[in-house]
C-alpha positions in Angstrom: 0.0 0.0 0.0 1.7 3.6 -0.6 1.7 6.4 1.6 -0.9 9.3 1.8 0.5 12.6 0.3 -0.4 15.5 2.2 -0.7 18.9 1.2 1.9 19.6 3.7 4.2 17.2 2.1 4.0 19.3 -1.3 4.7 22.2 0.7 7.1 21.1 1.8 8.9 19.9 -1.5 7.6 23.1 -3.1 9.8 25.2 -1.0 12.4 23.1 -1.3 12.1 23.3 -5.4 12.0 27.1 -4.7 15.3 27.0 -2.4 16.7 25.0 -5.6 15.9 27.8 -8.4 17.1 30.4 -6.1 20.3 28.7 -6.1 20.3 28.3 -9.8 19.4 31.3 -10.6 16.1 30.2 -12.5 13.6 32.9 -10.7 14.0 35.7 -12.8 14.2 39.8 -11.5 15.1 41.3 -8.4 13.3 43.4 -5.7 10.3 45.1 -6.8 9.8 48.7 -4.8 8.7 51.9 -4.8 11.8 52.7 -6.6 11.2 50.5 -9.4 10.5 50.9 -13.3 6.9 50.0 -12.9 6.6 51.0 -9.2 5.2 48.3 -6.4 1.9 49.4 -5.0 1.9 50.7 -1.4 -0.6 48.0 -0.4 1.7 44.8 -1.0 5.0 46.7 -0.3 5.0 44.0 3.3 4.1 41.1 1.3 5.9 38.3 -0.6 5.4 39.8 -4.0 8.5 42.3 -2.9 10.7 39.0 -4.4 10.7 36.7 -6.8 9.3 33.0 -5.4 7.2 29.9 -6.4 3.5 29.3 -6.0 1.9 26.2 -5.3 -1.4 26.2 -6.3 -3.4 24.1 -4.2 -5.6 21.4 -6.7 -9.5 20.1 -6.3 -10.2 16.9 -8.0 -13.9 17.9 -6.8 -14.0 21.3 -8.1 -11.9 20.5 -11.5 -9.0 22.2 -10.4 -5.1 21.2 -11.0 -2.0 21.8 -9.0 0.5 24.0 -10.3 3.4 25.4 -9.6 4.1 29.2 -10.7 6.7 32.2 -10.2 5.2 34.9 -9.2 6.9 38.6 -7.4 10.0 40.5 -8.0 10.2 43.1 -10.2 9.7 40.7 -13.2 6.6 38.6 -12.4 4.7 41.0 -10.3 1.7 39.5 -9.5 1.4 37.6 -12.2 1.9 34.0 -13.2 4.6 32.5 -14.6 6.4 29.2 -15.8 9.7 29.9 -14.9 9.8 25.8 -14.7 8.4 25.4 -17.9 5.9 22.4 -16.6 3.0 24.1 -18.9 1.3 26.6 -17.1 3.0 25.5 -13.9 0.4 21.9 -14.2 1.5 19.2 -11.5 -1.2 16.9 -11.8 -4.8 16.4 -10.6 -4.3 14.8 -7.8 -1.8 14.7 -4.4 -0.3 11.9 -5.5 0.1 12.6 -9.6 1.5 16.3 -7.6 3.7 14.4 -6.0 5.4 12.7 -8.7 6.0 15.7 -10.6 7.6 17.6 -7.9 9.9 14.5 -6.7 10.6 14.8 -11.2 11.3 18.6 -11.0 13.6 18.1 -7.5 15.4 15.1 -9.1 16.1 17.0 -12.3 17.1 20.4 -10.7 19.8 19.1 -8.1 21.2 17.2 -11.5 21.7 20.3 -13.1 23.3 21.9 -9.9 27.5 21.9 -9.4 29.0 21.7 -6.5 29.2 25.5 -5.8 25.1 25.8 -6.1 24.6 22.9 -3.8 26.1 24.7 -1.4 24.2 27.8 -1.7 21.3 25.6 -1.7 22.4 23.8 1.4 23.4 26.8 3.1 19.8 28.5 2.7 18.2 25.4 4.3 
């Protein structure tokens, strides 16, 4: 019998993933501020969207829904959307499990493509 996923486990491994693109360098732009070319709004200058970061969109098998993962923040992405992974419109799968899978793929492939000098700066931001 396999074990339940849980949606803290994808969490868990999303934030991970995200640890792993800082470290390569794969979320694009930088801070996004008052100061910037199209200036942050005053309203989310506290919030997460002040850098770039990954979004895991949480899926419904009920409601039709997929999970996804997305950048999103930072001067480049705003609050928008974006593939930075290029998993087609961020899609995981349907289900925790088929979620799972992907993101244990994405994990697998992105510490392959690291050298030794980005595992450490992935290991150090642990």
């Amino acid at each position: 019998m396999s074990e339940r996923v849980t949606v803290g486990d994808l969490r868990k491994l999303a934030a991970d993933i995200e640890r792993m693109c800082k470290a390569l360098g794969i979320l694009e732009g930088g801070e996004w501020s008052a100061d910037s070319a199209e200036p942050m709004p005053e309203h989310l200058a506290d919030s997460r969207y002040r850098f770039p970061h990954l979004v895991l969109d949480e899926g419904s098998v009920t409601y039709g829904r997929a999970w996804r993962l997305n950048g999103s923040g930072g001067d480049k992405y705003r609050t928008a959307h974006f593939d930075p992974l290029r998993l087609g419109s961020g899609y995981l799968g349907s289900t925790k499990a088929e979620a799972m899978r992907a993101l244990r793929g994405v994990q697998a492939g992105l510490w392959s493509a690291m050298d030794a000098a980005e595992r450490d700066s992935y290991r150090g931001a642990e």
